[in-house]
C-alpha positions in Angstrom: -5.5 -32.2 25.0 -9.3 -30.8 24.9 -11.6 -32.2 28.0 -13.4 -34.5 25.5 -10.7 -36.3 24.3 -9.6 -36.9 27.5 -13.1 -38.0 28.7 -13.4 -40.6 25.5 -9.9 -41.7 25.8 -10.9 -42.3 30.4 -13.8 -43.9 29.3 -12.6 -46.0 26.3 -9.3 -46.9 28.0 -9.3 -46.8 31.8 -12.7 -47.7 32.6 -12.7 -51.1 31.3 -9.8 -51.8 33.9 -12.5 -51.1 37.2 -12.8 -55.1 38.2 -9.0 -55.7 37.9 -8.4 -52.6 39.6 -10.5 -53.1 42.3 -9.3 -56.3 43.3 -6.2 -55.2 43.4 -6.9 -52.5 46.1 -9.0 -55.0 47.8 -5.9 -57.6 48.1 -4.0 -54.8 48.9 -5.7 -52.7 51.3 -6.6 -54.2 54.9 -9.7 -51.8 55.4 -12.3 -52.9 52.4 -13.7 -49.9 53.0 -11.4 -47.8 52.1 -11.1 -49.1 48.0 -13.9 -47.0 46.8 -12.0 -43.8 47.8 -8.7 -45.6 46.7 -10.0 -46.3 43.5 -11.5 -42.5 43.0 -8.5 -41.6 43.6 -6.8 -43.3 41.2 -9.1 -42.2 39.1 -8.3 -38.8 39.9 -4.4 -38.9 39.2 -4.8 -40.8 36.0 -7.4 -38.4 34.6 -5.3 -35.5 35.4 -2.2 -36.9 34.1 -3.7 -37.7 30.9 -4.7 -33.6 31.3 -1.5 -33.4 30.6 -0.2 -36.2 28.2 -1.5 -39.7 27.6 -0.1 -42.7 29.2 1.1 -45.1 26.9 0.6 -48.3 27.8 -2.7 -47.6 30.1 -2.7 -50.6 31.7 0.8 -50.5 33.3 0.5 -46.8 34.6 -2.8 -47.3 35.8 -1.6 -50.4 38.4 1.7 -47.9 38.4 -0.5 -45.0 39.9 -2.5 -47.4 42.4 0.4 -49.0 43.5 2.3 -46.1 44.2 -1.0 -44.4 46.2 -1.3 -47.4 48.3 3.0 -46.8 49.0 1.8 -43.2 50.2 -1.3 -44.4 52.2 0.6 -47.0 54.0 3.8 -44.8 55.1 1.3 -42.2 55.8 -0.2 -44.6 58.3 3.3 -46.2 59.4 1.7 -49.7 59.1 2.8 -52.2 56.4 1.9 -55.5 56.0 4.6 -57.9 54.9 2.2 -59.2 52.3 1.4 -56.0 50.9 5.0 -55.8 49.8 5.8 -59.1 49.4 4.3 -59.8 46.2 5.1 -56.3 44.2 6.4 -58.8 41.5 2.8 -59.8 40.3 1.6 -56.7 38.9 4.3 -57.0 36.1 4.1 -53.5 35.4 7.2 -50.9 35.0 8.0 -48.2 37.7 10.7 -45.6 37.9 11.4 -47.3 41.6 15.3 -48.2 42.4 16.7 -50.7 40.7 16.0 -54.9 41.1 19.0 -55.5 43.4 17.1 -52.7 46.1 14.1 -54.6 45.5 15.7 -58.4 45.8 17.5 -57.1 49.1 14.0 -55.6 50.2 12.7 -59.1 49.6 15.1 -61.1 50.8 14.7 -58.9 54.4 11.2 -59.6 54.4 11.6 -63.4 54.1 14.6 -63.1 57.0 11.8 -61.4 58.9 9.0 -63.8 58.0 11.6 -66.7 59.2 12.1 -64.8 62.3 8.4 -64.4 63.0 7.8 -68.5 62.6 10.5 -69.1 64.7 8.9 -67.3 68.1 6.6 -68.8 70.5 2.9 -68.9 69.4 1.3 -65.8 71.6 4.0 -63.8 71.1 4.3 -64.1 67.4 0.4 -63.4 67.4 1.2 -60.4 69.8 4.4 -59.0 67.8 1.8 -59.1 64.4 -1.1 -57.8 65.9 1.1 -55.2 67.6 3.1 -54.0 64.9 2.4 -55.0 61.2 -1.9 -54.7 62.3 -1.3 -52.0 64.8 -3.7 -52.7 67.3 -3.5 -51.6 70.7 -2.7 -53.2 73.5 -6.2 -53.2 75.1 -7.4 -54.5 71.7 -4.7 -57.1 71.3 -5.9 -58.3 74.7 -9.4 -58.6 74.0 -8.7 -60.2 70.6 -6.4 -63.0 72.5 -8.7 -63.1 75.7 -5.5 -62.3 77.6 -4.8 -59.5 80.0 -2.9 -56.3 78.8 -0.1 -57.0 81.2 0.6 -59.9 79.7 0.1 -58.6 76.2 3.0 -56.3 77.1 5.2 -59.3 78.4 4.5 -61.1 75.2 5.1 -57.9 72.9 8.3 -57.6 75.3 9.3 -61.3 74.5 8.8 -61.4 70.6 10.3 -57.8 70.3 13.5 -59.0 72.3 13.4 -62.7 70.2 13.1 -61.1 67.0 15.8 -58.6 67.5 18.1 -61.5 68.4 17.3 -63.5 66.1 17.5 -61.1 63.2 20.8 -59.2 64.6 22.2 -61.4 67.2 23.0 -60.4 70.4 24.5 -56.8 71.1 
């Protein structure tokens, strides 16, 4: 592929996708502003992929490609939010990912976990989230709650032991 076929096909094909695209980062990615860079990006690795041979269907391996970079963001940052991954069904796109029993299992342990979260005590639910699926700090959990740290850490300490029972049982 010469550069100008690739820059007619980017601009004939991909760029008409920008709105749809963007509010898909934006649902998907807690820190709005961080989509501008997501979406360059994208960007980026569908331009040089077409470098190399043009994606047929477009619209499918673009969502593919952003999907897949906000994967690597968020295990590069070791924070994922449930509903980030909880609603991988509605882009309706095709992936080389495992298979749809590894994805039913993946969803059915986020519901388990979801039911596990409703089921603890107010403040430590709100600790436990803030804690671990927004990862805040402890001094900023406090502040946020208008609580003191120690007793951030005795609700963290609560919800982690609650959630571990109720998900496994006891040891």
């Amino acid at each position: 592929m010469n550069a100008a076929d690739v820059n007619a096909w980017f601009v004939r094909e991909v760029l008409p996708l920008e709105a749809g695209l963007i509010r898909f980062l934006s649902r998907r990615w807690r820190n709005q502003k961080d989509v501008e860079d997501l979406l360059q990006d994208v960007y980026m690795r569908v331009y040089e992929a077409a470098q190399k041979e043009m994606p047929h269907p477009v619209r499918p391996f673009v969502f593919t490609v952003a999907r897949n970079l906000l994967i690597n963001r968020s295990r590069r940052e070791h924070v994922v939010a449930i509903q980030s991954v909880a609603d991988v069904d509605l882009l309706n796109v095709f992936d080389e990912e495992p298979g749809p029993e590894r994805n039913v299992m993946a969803r059915e342990e986020l519901v388990r976990l979801q039911e596990a979260l409703d089921q603890l005590p107010p403040r430590a639910r709100e600790a436990v989230i803030l804690r671990k699926i927004e990862g805040l700090s402890r001094r900023e959990i406090a502040e946020r709650m208008g609580i003191a740290e120690q007793t951030v850490n005795r609700h963290l300490t609560d919800g982690m032991y609650a959630l571990a029972e109720l998900l496994w049982g006891k040891p």
